[in-house]
C-alpha positions as CSV (number, residue, x, y, z in Angstrom):
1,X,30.2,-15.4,79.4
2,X,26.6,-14.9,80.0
3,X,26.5,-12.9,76.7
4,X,28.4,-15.2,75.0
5,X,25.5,-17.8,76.0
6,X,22.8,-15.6,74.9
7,X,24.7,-15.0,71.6
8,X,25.3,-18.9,71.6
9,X,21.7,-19.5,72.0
10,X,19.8,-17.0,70.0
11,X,18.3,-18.3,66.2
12,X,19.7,-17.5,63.6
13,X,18.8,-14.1,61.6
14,X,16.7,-14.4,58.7
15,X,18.1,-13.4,55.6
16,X,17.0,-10.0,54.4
17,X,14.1,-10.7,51.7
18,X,15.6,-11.0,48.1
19,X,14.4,-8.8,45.4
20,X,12.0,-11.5,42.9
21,X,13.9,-13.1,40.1
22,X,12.8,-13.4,37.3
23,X,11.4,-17.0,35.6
24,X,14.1,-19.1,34.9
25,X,12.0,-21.5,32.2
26,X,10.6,-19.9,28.7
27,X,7.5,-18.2,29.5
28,X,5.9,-18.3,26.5
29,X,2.3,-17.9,27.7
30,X,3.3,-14.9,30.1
31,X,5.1,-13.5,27.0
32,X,1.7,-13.9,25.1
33,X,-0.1,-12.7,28.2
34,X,2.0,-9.7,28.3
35,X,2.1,-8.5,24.9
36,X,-2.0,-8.9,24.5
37,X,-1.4,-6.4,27.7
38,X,0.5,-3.8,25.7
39,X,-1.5,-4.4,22.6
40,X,-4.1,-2.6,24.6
41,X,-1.8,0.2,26.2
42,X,-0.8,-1.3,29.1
43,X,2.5,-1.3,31.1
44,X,4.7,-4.5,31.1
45,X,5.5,-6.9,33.6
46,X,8.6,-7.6,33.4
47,X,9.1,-9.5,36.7
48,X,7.0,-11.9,34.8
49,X,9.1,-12.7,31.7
50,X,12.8,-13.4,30.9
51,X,14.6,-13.5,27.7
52,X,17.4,-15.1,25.6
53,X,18.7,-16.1,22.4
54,X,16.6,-19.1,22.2
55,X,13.4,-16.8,23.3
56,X,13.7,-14.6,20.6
57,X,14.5,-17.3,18.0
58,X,11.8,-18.8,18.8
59,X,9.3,-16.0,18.6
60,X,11.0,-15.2,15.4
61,X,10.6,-19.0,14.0
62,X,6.7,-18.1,15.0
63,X,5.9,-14.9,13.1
64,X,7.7,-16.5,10.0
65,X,5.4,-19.8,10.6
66,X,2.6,-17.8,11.2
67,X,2.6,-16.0,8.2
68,X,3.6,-18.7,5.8
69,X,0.5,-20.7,7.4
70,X,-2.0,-17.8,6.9
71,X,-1.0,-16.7,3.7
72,X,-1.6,-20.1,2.3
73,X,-5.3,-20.0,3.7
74,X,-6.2,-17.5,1.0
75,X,-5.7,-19.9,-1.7
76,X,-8.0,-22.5,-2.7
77,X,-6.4,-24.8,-5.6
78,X,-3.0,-26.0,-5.8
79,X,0.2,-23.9,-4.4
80,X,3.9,-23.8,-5.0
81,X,6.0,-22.7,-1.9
82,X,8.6,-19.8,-2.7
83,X,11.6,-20.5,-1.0
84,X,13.5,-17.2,-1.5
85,X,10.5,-15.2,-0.2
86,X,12.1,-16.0,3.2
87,X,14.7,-13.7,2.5
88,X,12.8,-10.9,2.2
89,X,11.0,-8.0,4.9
90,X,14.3,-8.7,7.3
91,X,15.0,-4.8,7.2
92,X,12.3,-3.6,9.0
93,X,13.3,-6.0,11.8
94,X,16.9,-4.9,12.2
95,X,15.2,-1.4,12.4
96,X,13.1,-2.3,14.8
97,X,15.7,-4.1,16.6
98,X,18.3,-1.0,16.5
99,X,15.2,0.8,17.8
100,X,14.9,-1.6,20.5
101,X,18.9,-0.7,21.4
102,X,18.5,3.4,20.8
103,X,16.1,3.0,24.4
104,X,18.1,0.7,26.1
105,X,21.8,0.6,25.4
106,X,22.8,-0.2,28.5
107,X,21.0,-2.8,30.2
108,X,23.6,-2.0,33.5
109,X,21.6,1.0,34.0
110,X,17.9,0.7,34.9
111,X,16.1,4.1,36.7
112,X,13.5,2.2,37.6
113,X,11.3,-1.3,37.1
114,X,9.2,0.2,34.6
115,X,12.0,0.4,32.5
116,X,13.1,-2.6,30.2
117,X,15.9,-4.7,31.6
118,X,17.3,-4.4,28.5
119,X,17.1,-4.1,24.1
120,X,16.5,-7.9,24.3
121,X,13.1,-7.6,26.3
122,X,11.6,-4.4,24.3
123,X,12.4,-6.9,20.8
124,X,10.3,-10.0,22.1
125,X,7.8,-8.1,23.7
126,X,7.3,-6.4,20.6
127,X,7.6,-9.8,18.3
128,X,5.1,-11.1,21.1
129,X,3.0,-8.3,19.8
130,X,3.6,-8.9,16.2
131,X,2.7,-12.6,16.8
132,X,-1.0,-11.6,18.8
133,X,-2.0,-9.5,15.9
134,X,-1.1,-11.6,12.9
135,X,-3.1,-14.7,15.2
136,X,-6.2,-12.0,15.2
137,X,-7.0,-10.2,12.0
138,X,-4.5,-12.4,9.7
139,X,-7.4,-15.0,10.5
140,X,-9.6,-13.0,9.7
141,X,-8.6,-11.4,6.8
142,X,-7.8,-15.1,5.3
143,X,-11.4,-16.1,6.4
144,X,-13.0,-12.7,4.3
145,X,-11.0,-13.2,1.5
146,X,-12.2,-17.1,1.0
147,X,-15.6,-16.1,1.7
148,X,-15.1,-13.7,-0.9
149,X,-16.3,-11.0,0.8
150,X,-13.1,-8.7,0.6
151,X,-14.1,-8.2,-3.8
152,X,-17.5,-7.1,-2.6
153,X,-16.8,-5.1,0.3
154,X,-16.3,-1.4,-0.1
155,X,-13.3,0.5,-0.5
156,X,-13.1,2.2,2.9
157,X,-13.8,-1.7,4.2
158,X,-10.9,-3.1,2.3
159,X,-8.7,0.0,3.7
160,X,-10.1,-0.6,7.1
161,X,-9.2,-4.1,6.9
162,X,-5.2,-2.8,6.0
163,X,-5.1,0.3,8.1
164,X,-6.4,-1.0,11.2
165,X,-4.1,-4.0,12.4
166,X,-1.1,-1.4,10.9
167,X,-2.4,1.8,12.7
168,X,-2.9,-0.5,16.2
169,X,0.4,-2.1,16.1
170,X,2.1,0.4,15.5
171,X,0.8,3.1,18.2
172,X,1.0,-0.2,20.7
173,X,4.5,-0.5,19.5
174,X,5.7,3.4,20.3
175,X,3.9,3.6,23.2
176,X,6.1,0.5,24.8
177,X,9.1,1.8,23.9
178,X,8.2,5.5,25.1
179,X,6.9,3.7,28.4
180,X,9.7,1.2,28.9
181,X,12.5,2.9,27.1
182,X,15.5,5.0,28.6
183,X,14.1,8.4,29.4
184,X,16.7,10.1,27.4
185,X,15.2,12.0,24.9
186,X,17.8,11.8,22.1
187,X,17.3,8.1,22.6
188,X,13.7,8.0,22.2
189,X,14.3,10.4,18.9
190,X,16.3,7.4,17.3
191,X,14.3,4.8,18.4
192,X,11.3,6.9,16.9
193,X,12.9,7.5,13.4
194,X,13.6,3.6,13.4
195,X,9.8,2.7,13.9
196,X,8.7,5.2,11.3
197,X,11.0,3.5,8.8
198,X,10.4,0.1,9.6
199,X,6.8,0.5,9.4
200,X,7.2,2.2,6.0
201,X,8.8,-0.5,4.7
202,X,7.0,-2.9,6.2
203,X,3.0,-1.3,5.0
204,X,4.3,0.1,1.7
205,X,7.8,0.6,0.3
206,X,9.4,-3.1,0.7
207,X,6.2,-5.1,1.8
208,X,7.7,-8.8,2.4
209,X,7.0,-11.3,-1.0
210,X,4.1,-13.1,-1.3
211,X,5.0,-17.1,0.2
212,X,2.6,-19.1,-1.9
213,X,2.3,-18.7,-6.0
214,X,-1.4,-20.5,-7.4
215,X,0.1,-23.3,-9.3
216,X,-1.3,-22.9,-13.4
217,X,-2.8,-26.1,-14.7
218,X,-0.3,-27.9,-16.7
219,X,2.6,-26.3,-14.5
220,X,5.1,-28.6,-14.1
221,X,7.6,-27.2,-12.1
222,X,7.7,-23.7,-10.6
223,X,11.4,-21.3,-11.0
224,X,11.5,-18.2,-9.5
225,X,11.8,-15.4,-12.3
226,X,15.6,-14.5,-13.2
227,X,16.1,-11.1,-14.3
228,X,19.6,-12.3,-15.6
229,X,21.8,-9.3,-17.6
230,X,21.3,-10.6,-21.1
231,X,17.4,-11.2,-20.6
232,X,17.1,-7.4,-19.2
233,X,19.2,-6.2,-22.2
234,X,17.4,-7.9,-24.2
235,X,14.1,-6.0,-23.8
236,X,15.3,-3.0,-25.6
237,X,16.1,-5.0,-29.3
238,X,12.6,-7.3,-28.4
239,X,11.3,-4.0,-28.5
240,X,12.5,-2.5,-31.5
241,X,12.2,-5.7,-33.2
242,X,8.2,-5.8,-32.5
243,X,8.2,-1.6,-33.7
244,X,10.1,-2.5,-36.9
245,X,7.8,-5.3,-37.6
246,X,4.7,-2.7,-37.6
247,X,2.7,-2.6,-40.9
248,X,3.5,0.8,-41.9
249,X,0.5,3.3,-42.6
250,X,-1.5,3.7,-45.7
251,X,-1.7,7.3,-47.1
252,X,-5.2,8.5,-47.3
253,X,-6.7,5.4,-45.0
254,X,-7.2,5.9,-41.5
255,X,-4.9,3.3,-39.9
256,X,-5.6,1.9,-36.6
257,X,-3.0,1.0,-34.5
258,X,-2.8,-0.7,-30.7
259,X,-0.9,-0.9,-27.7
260,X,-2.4,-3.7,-25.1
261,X,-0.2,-3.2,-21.6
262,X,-0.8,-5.4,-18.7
263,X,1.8,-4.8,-15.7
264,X,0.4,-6.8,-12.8
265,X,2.4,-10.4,-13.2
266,X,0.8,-13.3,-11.6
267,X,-2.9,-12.5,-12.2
268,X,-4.0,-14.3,-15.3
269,X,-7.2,-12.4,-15.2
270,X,-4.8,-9.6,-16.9
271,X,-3.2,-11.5,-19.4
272,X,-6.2,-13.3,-20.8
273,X,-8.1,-9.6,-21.2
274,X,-5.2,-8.3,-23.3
275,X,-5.3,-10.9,-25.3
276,X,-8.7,-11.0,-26.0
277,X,-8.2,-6.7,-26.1
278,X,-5.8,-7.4,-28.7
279,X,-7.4,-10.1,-30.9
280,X,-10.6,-7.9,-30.9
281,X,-8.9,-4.9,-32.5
282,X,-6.4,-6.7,-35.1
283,X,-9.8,-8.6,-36.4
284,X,-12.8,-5.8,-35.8
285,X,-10.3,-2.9,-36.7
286,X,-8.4,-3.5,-39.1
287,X,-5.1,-3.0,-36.9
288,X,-3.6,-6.7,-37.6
289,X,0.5,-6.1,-37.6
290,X,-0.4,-2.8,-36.4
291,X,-0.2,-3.6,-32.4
292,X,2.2,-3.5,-29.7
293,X,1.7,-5.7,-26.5
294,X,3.0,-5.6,-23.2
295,X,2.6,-8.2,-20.4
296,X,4.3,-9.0,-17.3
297,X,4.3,-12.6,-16.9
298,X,6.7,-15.7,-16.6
299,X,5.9,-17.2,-19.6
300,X,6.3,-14.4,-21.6
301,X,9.8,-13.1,-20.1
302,X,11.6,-13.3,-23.7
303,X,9.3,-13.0,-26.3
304,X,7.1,-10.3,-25.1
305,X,8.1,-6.8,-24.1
306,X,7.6,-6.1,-20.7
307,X,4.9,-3.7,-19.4
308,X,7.1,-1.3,-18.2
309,X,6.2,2.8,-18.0
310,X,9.6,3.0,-19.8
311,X,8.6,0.0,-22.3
312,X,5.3,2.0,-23.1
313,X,7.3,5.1,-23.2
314,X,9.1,3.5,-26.0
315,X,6.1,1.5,-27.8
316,X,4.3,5.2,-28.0
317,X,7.4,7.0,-29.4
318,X,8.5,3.8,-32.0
319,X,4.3,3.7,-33.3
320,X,4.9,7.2,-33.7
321,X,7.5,7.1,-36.0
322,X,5.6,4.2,-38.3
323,X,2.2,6.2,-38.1
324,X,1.3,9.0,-39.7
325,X,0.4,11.2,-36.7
326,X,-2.2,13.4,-37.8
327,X,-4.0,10.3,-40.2
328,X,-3.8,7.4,-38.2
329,X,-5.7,6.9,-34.6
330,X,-3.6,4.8,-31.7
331,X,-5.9,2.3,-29.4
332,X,-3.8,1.8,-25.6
333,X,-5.5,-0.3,-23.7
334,X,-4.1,-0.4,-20.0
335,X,-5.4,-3.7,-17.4
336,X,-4.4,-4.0,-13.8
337,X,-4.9,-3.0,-10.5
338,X,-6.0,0.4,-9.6
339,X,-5.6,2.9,-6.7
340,X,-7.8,5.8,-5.7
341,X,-5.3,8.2,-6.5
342,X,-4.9,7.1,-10.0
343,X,-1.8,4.8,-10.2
344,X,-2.0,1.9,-12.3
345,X,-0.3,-1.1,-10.4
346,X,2.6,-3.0,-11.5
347,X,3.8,-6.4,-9.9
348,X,6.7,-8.4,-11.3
349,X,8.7,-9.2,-8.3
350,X,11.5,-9.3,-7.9
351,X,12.0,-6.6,-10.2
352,X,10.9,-3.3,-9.1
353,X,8.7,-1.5,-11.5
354,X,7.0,1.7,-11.3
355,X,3.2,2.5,-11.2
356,X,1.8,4.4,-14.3
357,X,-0.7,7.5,-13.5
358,X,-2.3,9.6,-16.7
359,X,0.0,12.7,-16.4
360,X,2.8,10.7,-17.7
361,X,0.9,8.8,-20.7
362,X,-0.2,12.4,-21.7
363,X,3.1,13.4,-21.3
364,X,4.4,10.5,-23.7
365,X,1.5,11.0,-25.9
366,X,2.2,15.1,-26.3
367,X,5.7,14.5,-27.0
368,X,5.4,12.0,-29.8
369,X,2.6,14.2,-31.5
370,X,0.0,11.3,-31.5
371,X,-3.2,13.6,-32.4
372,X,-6.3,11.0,-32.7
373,X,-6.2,8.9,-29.4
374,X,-8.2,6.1,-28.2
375,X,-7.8,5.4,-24.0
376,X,-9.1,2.8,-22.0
377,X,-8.1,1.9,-18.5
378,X,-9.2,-1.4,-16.8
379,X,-8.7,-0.7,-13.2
380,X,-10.4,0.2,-10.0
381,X,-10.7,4.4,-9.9
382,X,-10.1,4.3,-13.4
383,X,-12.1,7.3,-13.6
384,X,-9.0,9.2,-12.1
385,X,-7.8,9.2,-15.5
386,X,-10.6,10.8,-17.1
387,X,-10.0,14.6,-16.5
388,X,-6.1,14.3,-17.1
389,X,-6.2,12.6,-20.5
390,X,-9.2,14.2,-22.3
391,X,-9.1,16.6,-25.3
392,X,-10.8,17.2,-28.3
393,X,-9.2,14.8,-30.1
394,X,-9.1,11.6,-27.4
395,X,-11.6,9.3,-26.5
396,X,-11.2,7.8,-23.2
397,X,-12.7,4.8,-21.5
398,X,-12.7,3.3,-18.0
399,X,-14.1,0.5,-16.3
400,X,-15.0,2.7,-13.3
401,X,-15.4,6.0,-11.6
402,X,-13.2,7.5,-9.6
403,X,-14.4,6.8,-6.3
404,X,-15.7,3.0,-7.3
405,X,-13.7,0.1,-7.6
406,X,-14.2,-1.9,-10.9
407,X,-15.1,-5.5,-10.8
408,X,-13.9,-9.7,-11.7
409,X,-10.1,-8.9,-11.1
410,X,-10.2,-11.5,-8.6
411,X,-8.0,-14.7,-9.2
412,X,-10.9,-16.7,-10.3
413,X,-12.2,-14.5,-12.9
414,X,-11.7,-15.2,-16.7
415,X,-12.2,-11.6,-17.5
416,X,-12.8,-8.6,-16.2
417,X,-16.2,-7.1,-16.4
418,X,-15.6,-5.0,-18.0
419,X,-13.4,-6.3,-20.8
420,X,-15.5,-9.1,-21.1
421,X,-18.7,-6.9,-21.6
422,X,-17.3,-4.1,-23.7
423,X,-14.8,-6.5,-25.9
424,X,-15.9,-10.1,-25.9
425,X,-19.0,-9.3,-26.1
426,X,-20.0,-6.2,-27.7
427,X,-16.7,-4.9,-29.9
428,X,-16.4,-8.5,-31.1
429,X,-19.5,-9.2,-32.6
430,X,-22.1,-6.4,-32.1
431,X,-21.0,-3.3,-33.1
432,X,-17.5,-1.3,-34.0
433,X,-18.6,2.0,-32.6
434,X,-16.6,2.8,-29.0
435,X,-19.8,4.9,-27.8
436,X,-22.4,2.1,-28.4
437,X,-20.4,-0.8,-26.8
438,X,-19.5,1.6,-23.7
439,X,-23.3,2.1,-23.3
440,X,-24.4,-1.4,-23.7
441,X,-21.8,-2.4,-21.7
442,X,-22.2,0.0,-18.5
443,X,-26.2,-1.6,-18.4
444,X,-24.6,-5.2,-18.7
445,X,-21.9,-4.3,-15.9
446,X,-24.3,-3.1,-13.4
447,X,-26.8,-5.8,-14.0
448,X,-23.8,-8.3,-13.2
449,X,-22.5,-6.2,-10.4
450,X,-25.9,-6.5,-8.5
451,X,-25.8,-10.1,-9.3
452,X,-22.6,-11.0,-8.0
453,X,-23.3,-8.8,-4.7
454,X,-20.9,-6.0,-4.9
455,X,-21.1,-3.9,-2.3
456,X,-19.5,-0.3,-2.5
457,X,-22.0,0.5,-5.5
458,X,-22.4,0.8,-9.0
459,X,-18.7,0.8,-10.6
460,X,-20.5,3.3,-13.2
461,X,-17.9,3.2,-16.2
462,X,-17.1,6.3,-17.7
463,X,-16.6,7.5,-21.0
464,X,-15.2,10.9,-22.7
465,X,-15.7,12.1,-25.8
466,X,-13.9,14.5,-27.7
467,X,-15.7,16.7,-30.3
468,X,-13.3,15.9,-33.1
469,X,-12.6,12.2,-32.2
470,X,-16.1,11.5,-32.2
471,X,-16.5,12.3,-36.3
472,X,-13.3,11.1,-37.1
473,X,-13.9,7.2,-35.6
474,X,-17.2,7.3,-36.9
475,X,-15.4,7.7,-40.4
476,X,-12.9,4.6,-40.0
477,X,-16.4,2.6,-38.7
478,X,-18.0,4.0,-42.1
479,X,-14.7,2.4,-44.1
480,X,-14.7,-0.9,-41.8
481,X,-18.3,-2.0,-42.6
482,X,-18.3,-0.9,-46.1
């Protein structure tokens, strides 16, 4: 009895401390708080976040926001919105996300709280990530590009500016899933290849379309391009069409003929320079009915062949066959976009379309037996092009070196600096000979280039002259001026 009264009269036992659960509300600035942690290597908190459905929607919804809202800050003028660019870049997140499940199929099994509670909580830390990074240099690079300080800044500063936010998130991205991953290593090795891919895609095999299009004056209403069947087979009749059409050669007259390619659609900076290209050799050379030109561009998407390494390809072979070969002298001129390793871009999205480099337009050049040629390449590190094209019989020309990026591709020039100083200026009305307008214009070029500020140097344009080529233009300038 008297231990039945103690028993009676004792307190009650506390309950033995609970293990701390996690938030029940959306966290979003622990999420934030704990992805700028991992941004700078270190571990997660995960008693401090909780995930759903609704959490990772939501960060989702944010990235996409995000980077529809920055992108349009690099655009001054008027903008059309691109629907169907929503619908691209979702591979590299299902690889990510697969990447997320290699480490932690199981979310049952946990070996310790380091370790993710489960796939769910490695993706959203990871978009939380994604979100910090786009807040910090997407800014940034929007406010350097307005400022237009991104044309003037030198190469390795323009690489920097790409390399940097990729190379961080990415190393902050293994490391979390190495840390808070499933310590199998098989896992890890899937979860690894799925990173590598989705960052490939991401920084250079399937980078996501561009949201925002600059609006054209006198643009009504903006479609997004349809490569429909008919108007893709319809390129290779447009083309012979333009090749039959050729003014055919003139025995004993040295015959000038052109090709003018332009394959980077949406810069109007491009399409204006091979016009002008074009104009200046049908009136100043004598090659009128004698020229071929390609563009990549809305407007022109059925009465223009496309500029295509296939559609040059063709365009070299076809002015082959009208020319006489070892007479006549073909003029390619080549505007776009250029890398440091000597790839000429192309741009006519959705449509894939490969770069051009200089081993290929000798190749094209060689087979069709094209003996006088005359080069030039528009393009940053057009240089590059130099060594690979030159013979005695070729004259090549380039806006640049090849360590030195070229200038006045930017969307708000009306020509490049160098087509407008060697073609609308000094082929058009000054002289005919190739040599005296590159070396008038390489002294107008720099002047410019100091006066607009550009700073990774001197573009220095090059030129190479072969011994024979030299002569034999300087006889169809004799027969020109006459």
């Amino acid at each position: 009895m008297n231990e039945l009264a103690a028993d009676e009269g004792a307190l009650p036992a506390a309950p033995a401390p609970a293990a701390a659960a996690p938030v029940t509300r959306f966290p979003l600035r622990f999420w934030l708080l704990e992805g700028a942690r991992t941004l700078l290597l270190r571990r997660a908190r995960w008693h401090k976040v909780v995930t759903g459905p609704g959490t990772l929607a939501l960060f989702v919804l944010a990235n996409a926001l995000l980077n529809i809202g920055i992108e349009r800050l690099y655009y001054d003028g008027a903008v059309i919105f691109q629907w169907r660019s929503i619908l691209s870049g979702w591979a590299a997140m299902i690889l990510t996300a697969w990447a997320c499940y290699a480490l932690r199929p199981d979310p049952q099994q946990r070996a310790d709280e380091a370790v993710a509670p489960s796939a769910a909580y490695l993706l959203t830390m990871l978009l939380a990530q994604s979100l910090l990074l786009s807040v910090v240099f997407g800014l940034a690079s929007a406010a350097l590009e307005r400022n237009g300080l991104f044309e003037r800044a030198a190469p390795w500063g323009n690489w920097a500016a790409f390399l940097l936010p990729a190379l961080w998130g990415t190393v902050a991205s293994i490391v979390l899933l190495i840390r808070h991953g499933d310590r199998v290593v098989s896992q890890r090795v899937q979860a690894m290849y799925g990173i590598a891919l989705a960052c490939a895609l991401t920084f250079y095999f399937d980078r996501p379309a561009d949201f925002w299009y600059e609006k054209q004056v006198g643009e009504q209403q903006y479609e997004p391009i349809k490569f429909t069947q008919d108007r893709v087979e319809n390129q290779l009749p447009l083309m012979e069409a333009q090749l039959d059409a050729l003014a055919p050669q003139r025995a004993g007259v040295a015959d000038m003929y052109t090709i003018v390619f332009a394959p980077y659609e949406g810069e109007e900076v491009f399409r204006r320079e091979s016009r002008v290209v074009a104009d200046v050799m049908a009136k100043r050379f004598d090659a009128a009915g004698r020229g071929v030109r390609m563009i990549n561009h809305r407007e022109h998407l059925d009465d223009t062949p496309w500029a295509t390494p296939l559609n040059l390809q063709r365009a070299i072979a076809g002015i082959a066959e009208t020319m006489d070969r070892d007479e006549d002298v073909l003029f390619i001129h080549l505007t776009s976009h250029g890398a440091s390793n000597g790839e000429l871009a192309t741009s006519f999205w959705p449509l894939e379309v490969d770069p051009v480099v200089p081993e290929d337009l000798k190749k094209w050049l060689d087979e069709a037996g094209i003996r006088h040629r005359v080069i030039s390449i528009s393009a940053c590190f057009a240089g590059a092009w130099v060594a690979p094209l030159s013979n005695v019989d070729t004259l090549v020309m380039t806006a640049s070196d090849a360590d030195h990026t070229s200038y006045g591709c930017g969307k708000k020039s009306e020509l490049t600096f160098f087509g407008r100083a060697m073609y609308d200026e000094q082929l058009r009305t000054k002289t005919r000979s190739f040599a005296e307008a590159h070396a008038a214009a390489r002294l107008i070029i720099d002047q410019r280039e100091k006066e607009a500020g550009k700073s990774d140097g001197y573009s220095n344009p090059q030129i190479s002259m072969g011994t024979r080529i030299g002569p034999y233009l300087e006889k169809l300038r004799a027969r020109l001026e006459r």
